[in-house]
C-alpha positions, -999 to 999 in steps of 0.1 A, spaced: 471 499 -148 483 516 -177 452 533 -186 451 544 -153 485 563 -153 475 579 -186 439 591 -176 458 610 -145 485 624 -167 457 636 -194 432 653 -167 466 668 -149 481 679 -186 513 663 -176 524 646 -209 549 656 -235 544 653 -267 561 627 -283 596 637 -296 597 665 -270 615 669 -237 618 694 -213 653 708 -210 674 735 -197 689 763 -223 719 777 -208 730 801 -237 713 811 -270 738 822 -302 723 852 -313 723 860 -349 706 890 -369 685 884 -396 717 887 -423 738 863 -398 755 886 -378 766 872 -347 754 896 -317 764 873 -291 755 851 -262 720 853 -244 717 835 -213 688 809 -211 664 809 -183 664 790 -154 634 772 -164 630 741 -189 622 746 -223 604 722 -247 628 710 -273 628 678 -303 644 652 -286 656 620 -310 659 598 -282 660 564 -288 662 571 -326 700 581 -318 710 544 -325 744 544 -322 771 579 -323 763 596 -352 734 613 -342 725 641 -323 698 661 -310 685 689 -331 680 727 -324 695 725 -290 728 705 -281 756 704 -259 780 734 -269 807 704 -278 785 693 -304 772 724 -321 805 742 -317 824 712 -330 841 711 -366 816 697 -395 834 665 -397 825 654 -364 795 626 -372 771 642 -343 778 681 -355 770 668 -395 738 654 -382 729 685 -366 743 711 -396 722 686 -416 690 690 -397 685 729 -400 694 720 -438 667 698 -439 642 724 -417 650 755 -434 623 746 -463 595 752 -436 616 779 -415 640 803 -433 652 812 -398 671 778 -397 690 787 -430 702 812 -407 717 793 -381 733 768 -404 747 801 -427 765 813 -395 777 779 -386 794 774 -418 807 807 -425 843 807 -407 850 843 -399 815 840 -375 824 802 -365 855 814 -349 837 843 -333 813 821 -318 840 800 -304 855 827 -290 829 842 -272 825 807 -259 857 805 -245 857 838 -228 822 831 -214 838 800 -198 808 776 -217 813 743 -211 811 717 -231 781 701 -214 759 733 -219 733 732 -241 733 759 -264 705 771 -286 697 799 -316 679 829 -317 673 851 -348 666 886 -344 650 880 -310 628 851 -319 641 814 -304 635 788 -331 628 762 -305 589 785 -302 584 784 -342 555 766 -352 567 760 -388 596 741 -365 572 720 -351 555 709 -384 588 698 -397 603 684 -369 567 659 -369 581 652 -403 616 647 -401 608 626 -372 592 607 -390 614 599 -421 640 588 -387 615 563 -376 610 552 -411 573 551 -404 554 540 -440 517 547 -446 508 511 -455 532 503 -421 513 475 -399 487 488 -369 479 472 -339 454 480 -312 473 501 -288 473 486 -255 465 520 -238 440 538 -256 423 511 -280 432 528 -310 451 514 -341 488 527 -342 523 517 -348 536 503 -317 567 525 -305 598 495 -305 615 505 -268 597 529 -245 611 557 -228 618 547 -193 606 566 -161 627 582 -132 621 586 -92 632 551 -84 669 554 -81 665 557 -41 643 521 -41 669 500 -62 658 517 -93 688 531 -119 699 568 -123 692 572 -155 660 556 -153 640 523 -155 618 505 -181 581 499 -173 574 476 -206 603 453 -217 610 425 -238 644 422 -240 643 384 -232 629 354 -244 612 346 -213 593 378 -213 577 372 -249 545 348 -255 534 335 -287 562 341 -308 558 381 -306 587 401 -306 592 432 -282 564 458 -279 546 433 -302 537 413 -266 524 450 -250 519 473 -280 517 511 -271 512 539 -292 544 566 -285 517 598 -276 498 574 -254 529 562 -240 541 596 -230 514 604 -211 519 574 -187 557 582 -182 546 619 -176 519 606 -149 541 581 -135 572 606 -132 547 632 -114 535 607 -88 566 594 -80 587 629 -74 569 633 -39 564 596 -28 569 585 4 592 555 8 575 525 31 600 491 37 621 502 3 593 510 -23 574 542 -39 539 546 -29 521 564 -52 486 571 -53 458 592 -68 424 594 -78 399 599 -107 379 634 -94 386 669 -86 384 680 -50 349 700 -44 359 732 -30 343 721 4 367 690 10 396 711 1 423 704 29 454 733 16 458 741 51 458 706 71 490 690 78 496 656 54 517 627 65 508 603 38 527 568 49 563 586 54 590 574 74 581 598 102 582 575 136 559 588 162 585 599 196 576 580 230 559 608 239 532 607 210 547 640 193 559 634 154 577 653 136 563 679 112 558 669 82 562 699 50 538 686 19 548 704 -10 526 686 -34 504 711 -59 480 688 -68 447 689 -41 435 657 -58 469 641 -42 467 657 -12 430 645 -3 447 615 -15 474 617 13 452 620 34 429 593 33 460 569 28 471 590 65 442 578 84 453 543 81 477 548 104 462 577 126 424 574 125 415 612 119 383 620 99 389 622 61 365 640 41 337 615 25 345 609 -13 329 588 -36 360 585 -62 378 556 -76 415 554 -59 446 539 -72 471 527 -51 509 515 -59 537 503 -40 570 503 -70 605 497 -69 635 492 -92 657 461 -100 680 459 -128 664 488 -146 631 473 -149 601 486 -132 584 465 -103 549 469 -96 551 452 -60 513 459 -54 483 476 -71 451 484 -57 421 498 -73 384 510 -57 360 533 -45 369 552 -13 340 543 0 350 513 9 383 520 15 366 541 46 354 511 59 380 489 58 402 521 76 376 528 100 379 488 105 416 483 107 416 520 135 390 498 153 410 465 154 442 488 168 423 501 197 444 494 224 446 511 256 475 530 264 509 513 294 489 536 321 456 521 316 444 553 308 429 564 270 436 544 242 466 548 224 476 575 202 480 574 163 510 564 149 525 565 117 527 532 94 568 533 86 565 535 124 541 507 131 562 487 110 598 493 128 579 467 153 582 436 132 620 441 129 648 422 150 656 442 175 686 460 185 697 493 202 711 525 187 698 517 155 707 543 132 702 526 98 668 510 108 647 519 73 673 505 53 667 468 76 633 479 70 634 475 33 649 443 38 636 426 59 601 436 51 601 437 15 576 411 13 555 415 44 544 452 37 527 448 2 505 417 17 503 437 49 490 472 30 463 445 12 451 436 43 450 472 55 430 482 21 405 457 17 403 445 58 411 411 53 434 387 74 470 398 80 497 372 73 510 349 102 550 364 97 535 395 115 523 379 143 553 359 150 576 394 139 557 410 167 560 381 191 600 379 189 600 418 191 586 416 225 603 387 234 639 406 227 626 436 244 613 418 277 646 402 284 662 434 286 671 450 321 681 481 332 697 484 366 679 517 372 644 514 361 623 515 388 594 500 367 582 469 353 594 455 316 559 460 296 554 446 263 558 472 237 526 486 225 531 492 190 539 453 190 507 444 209 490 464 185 504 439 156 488 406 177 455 424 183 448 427 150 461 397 137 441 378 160 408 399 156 411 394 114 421 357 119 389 351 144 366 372 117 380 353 88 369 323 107 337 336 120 348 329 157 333 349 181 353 377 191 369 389 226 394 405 228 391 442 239 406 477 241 413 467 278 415 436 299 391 408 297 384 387 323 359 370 304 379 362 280 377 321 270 411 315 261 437 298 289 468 312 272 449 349 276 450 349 313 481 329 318 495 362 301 479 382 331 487 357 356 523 362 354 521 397 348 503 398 379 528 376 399 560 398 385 541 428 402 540 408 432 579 406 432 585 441 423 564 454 452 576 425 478 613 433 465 614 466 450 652 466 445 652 433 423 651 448 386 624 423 375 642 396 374 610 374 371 604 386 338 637 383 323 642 351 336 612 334 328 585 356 301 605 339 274 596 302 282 564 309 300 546 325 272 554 294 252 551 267 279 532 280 305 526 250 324 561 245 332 565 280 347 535 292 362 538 264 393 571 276 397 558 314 396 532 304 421 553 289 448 579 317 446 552 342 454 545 329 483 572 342 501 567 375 484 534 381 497 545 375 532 570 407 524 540 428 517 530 449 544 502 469 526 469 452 529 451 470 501 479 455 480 474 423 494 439 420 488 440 431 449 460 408 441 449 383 457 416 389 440 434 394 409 448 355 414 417 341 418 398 357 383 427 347 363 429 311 378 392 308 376 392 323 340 425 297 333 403 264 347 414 231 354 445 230 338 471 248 325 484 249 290 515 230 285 520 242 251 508 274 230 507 275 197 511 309 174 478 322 184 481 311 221 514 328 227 497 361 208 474 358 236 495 357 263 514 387 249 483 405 250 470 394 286 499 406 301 499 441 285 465 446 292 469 433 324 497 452 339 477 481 320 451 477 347 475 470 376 487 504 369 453 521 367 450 510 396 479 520 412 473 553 395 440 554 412 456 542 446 478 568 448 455 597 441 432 582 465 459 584 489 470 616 483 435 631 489 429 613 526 460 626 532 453 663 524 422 659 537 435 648 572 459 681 572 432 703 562 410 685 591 440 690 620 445 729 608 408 732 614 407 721 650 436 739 653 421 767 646 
């Protein structure tokens, strides 16, 4: 895993060399080459490599060197931090005279108190970081600065020549493990801390083995090191957030210039939901890298099904979080896209569902989205990504697995789904004029669950994009029988806001036996109550399959699988009943046109 974050940060040229960080100047004292102040220069907007002592601080009486805060370089010499500083371009003006310099005008009063003037008129605060420039050249570029701040780094470590080696985890190469690593930042919105959090740490007994002490249980080399924070900070900048973690991902190749997809629209796994209409929400990618974006957008046909270019590259997946200021690596995955093709192409094939009208399958939707099904339900939710990451937080890792490699989903999404539809079918609204229908997304969730569970098993599989009456199971077309005998009741008594369904899905789809008879009986009288005889005959004929399909006897029990069953025959079911009212309708419509056209004929 490690290796992997430092080849991407090495082929990217992310790193930092150790001792370095980026930072922002906001003023540079300018000095001539005699140590004449000439004033304040303002920095630029962008960061500027500087020696950074880090961890090597220890305690308050060190600072950083070169560039500081103004409160610290502009401080009086007695201050512990502003000796340490004064006492580091000392030490560096033997490889850079310029240095010398700096410390001269520091210690002469007359331009001290200038400098501090200027300060104060300039309104500098003491949180800037200040810098030098002599004569126009900025001592943070000199490369005689560099050579001795390798050095004096170096004699802070106290690294020795004869100092013991070890094999660095990393690269394979002896070094001089680094004691406490540097930790990485972007997880701050995923439990992580704001100043950052530790990927390798050992600062308990439980996490050493074999009498080791700290890095000695994971020894890294600092350079090698700084290449996977530098990877592992790039990659989570842009992540997308799915159920409260990061997901990062990459892979090992450039993009050939043919596969190049600048101009296509990247979702990635974001927490866009698809609108009941289909339409989502645009999505800006802003990420500079194409070997991420080709990335995003094999990861996107997970959830959508679109063509991705063919690749064969190694991938490297991720889904990370933060607790305590440690580093969580909730999931890794690692392969050729070549079979991660497959197992999308298999998991878009295993969604196919088609759509409440019975018309078309159903269009793509986004994963966050997908997912918002396997929550408890409620109305008006406005905070329902933050439930997500709770109520989730172990389901979508295993879930993400399954998606990746096509294997079985775990049974909690099945019965998440199941108690989705359940809530949502007892709900009534005094003004809808149509049926309660079992949410899609969440019949989406038993189809596949079922169709992996059956493969896993090697069980011959039937279920289909639409409705089955071939289907083997009982609890499949008990699912369409009541389905069927609600839409008797609606159309018998069209002002009854199905009542039927929120009275009795609930118990039925779990104990059909004890309802269907009752179903059956009551729908007598509403058959009488239909006048139109097509209707009578459909579903009359639609009676007979399903009690044919059902056989002798009816379930008294379902178990898990069952009542996923009877989920699905219903959808699919009343999907079909309203195809064919669709159908109905236009049929209608036509004769009917037809016979005005016909009468304005003879009239004529």
């Amino acid at each position: 895993m490690l290796k992997a974050f430092y080849d991407y940060a090495v082929r990217e040229g992310l790193a930092v060399p150790p001792g370095y960080a980026e930072k922002i100047i906001k003023y540079y004292i300018s000095l001539s080459s005699e140590g004449e102040f000439l004033g304040f220069v303002p920095g630029s907007a962008e960061a500027v490599l500087c020696p950074d002592v880090g961890s090597l601080a220890n305690g308050k009486d060190k600072s950083n060197v070169l560039a500081e805060k103004s409160s610290v370089v502009l401080a009086e010499a007695s201050q512990p931090k502003s000796s340490f500083f004064r006492n580091a371009l000392s030490e560096g003006g033997s490889f850079e005279p310029d240095l010398l310099i700096c410390l001269k005008a520091l210690e002469n009063p007359a331009t001290f108190k200038s400098i501090c003037e200027e300060a104060k008129n300039r309104k500098i605060k003491p949180i800037d970081r200040i810098s030098f420039e002599v004569d126009g050249r900025d001592i943070l570029k000199s490369e005689a600065v560099k050579t001795w701040w390798a050095d004096y780094r170096d004699q802070l470590r106290g690294t020795k020549a004869d100092e013991n080696k070890t094999l660095c985890l990393i690269t394979g190469k002896p070094t001089a493990p680094v004691a406490t690593v540097p930790t990485v930042t972007g997880l701050s919105v995923v439990g992580g801390h704001s100043k950052g959090d530790a990927l390798i740490c050992f600062d308990k007994n439980s996490f050493c083995s074999y009498n080791l002490k700290q890095s000695a249980n994971a020894p890294v080399s600092e350079e090698a090191f700084s290449y996977v924070k530098a990877g592992l900070d790039n990659l989570l900048k842009d992540a997308p957030i799915l159920s409260g973690m990061k997901f990062v991902h990459w892979y090992d190749k450039p993009i050939p210039e043919e596969n190049d997809i600048l101009a296509v629209e990247i979702g990635g796994l974001g927490i866009e939901v698809e609108e009941e209409d289909g339409s989502e929400e645009p999505y800006d990618d802003k990420n500079p890298y194409e070997e991420r974006r080709l990335a995003d957008k094999k990861i996107k046909s997970i959830s959508t099904g679109e063509n991705s270019p063919a690749l064969a590259s190694v991938y490297t997946i991720m889904l990370l979080s933060g607790v305590n200021g440690r580093v969580m690596v909730r999931r890794y995955e690692h392969g050729s896209y070549e079979d991660l093709q497959k197992s999308l192409n298999l998991w878009n094939s295993d969604l196919a569902l088609v759509k409440q009208n019975g018309v078309g399958g159903l269009k793509p939707c986004k994963l966050a989205g997908r997912f918002t099904r396997l929550l408890t339900k409620q109305k008006n939710d406005r905070k329902i990504f933050d439930r997500m990451a709770k109520e989730l937080s172990g389901l979508t890792a295993v879930t993400l697995t399954s998606i990746i490699n096509g294997t079985p989903l775990p049974d909690s999404a099945a019965v998440k789904a199941l108690a989705y539809i359940r809530s949502q079918m007892l709900e009534t609204d005094d003004e809808s004029k149509t049926l309660n229908i079992p949410d899609s997304r969440a019949v989406q969730w038993l189809k596949v669950w079922l169709m992996r569970k059956h493969r896993a098993e090697n069980k011959e599989e039937f279920l289909m994009e639409e409705y089955n009456p071939k289907h083997p199971d009982a609890a499949y077309h008990c699912g369409a029988l009541m389905c069927v005998y609600a839409n008797i009741q609606k159309k018998a008594m069209p002002e009854i806001n199905a009542s039927m369904i929120s009275r009795y899905y609930s118990s039925a789809s779990q104990n059909p036996a004890l309802v269907i008879g009752s179903l059956s009986r009551q729908s007598t009288h509403h058959q009488e109550k239909i006048t139109s005889g097509f209707w009578r005959n459909t579903y009359t004929k639609l009676l007979s399959e399903c009690y044919l399909a059902v056989g002798d006897k009816i379930p008294a029990t379902l178990n898990l699988e069952q009542q996923s069953l009877f989920s699905l025959g219903y959808y699919q079911m009343q999907a079909e009943l309203n195809r064919i009212t669709a159908e109905y309708n236009k049929n209608k419509a036509n004769n009917s046109n037809n016979s005005d056209n016909s009468d304005a004929e003879q009239e004529d």
